[in-house]
Residue, then its C-alpha position, 0 to 999 in steps of 0.5 A: x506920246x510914244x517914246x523914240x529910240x535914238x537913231x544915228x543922224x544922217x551926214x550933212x554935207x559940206x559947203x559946195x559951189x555949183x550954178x545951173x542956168x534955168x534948164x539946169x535944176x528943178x526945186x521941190x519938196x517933201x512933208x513928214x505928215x503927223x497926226x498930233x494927236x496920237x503920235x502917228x506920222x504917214x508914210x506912203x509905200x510902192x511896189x518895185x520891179x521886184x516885187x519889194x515894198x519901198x516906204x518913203x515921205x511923200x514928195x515931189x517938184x513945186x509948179x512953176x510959182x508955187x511957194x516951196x511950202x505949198x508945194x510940198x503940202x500939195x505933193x504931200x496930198x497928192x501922193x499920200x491921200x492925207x490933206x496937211x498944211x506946215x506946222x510951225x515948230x521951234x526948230x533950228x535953221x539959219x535963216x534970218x528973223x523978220x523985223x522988230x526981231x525982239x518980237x520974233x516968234x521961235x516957231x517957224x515952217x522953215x524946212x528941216x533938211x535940204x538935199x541935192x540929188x540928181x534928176x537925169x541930167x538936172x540938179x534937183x533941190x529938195x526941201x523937207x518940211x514938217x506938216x500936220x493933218x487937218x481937223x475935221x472942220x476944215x476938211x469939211x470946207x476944203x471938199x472938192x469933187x472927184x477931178x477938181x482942182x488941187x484947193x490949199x489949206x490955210x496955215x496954221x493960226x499963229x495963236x492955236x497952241x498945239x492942244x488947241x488943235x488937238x481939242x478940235x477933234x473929237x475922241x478917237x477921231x482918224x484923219x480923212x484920208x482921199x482916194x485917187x489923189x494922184x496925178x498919175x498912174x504911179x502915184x495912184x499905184x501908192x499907198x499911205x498909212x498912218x505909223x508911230x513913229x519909231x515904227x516910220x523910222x525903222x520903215x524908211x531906213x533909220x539912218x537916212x534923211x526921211x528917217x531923221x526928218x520924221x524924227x527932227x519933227x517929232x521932237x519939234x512937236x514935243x518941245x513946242x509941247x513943252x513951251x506952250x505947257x510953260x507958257x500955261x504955267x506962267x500966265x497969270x491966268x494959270x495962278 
């Protein structure tokens, strides 16, 4: 696993008190996509009006009914051309457990940052999250013809420890990455390419939040690493 240089993190924002009606805000988000496998997160890049490329974590508005999650894998393959699906990982949020919660699992798909941001004249919510790209098996049976409708992954299996996953793909083996995945001429226009991660940072601008999201989920893969090694060593399986 490659090393990452500590950058500064992004200010978080103090509580606020805000209400909209229905036609007053839209809720989306937004995925860092790892290859775990060999340390590589995706970052899509475009062409602005003056002709500088821009780098930026694929995201983007959930359709109606649509979990924010799923939404944010959907937008993620959309706009990156990378299939991927939530990684559960220790990191930390406020949200409750579900009970019995003495038997609650560390790991979580929580998002990892929120951010309010303006869209014309809404408030648009955006929730980022970590994600992981698929094995080849599973691609294999989530392969739809050109046009076809968007098909989700399964989550991630609760019990599938991190070098499980790994061993699921053969030596040297590189994410399948989609043409035409985007549902517009500008999203067409993206590109994506799969980056280490201190090379991703320093892309997206190493003190702002898309930044911080691939490192906050690089350090979650690591520190699931390290549980599940513990985990191994003791098991009475391991002695």
């Amino acid at each position: 696993m490659s090393a990452t240089k500590p950058v500064p993190t992004p200010h978080t924002s103090a509580p606020i008190v805000a209400q909209y009606d229905g036609n007053g805000f839209v809720v989306g988000g937004g995925v860092a996509i790892f290859h775990v496998a060999t340390g590589r997160v995706v970052v899509c890049s475009l062409q602005d009006r003056r002709g500088r490329t821009v780098y930026f974590l694929p995201k983007g508005r959930r359709d109606a009914g649509e979990e924010s999650g799923r939404g944010a894998e959907r937008e993620g393959y959309e706009e990156s051309g990378y299939r991927n699906r939530l990684l559960p990982l220790p990191t930390t949020h406020c949200q409750p457990q579900a009970h019995p919660r003495i038997h609650a699992s560390p790991l979580t798909a929580e998002p990892i940052w929120l951010q309010l941001l303006p869209l014309g004249t809404r408030q648009y919510l955006l929730y980022w999250y970590i994600a992981e790209t698929l094995p080849p098996a599973l691609e294999a049976e989530l392969e739809t013809p050109a046009g076809a409708p968007y098909k989700p992954p399964p989550p991630y299996p609760r019990n599938l420890s991190l070098k499980e996953r790994i061993e699921m793909e053969p030596e040297g083996y590189e994410p399948l990455h989609h043409e035409g995945t985007g549902v517009d001429e500008e999203e067409r226009a993206y590109g994506s390419e799969l980056l280490g991660v201190d090379e991703a940072v320093m892309r997206l601008g190493a003190r702002g939040v898309m930044a911080d999201v691939v490192m906050k989920g690089w350090k979650a893969i690591k520190d699931r690493y390290a549980m599940e090694d513990a985990a191994t060593c003791e098991s009475p399986e391991a002695v």
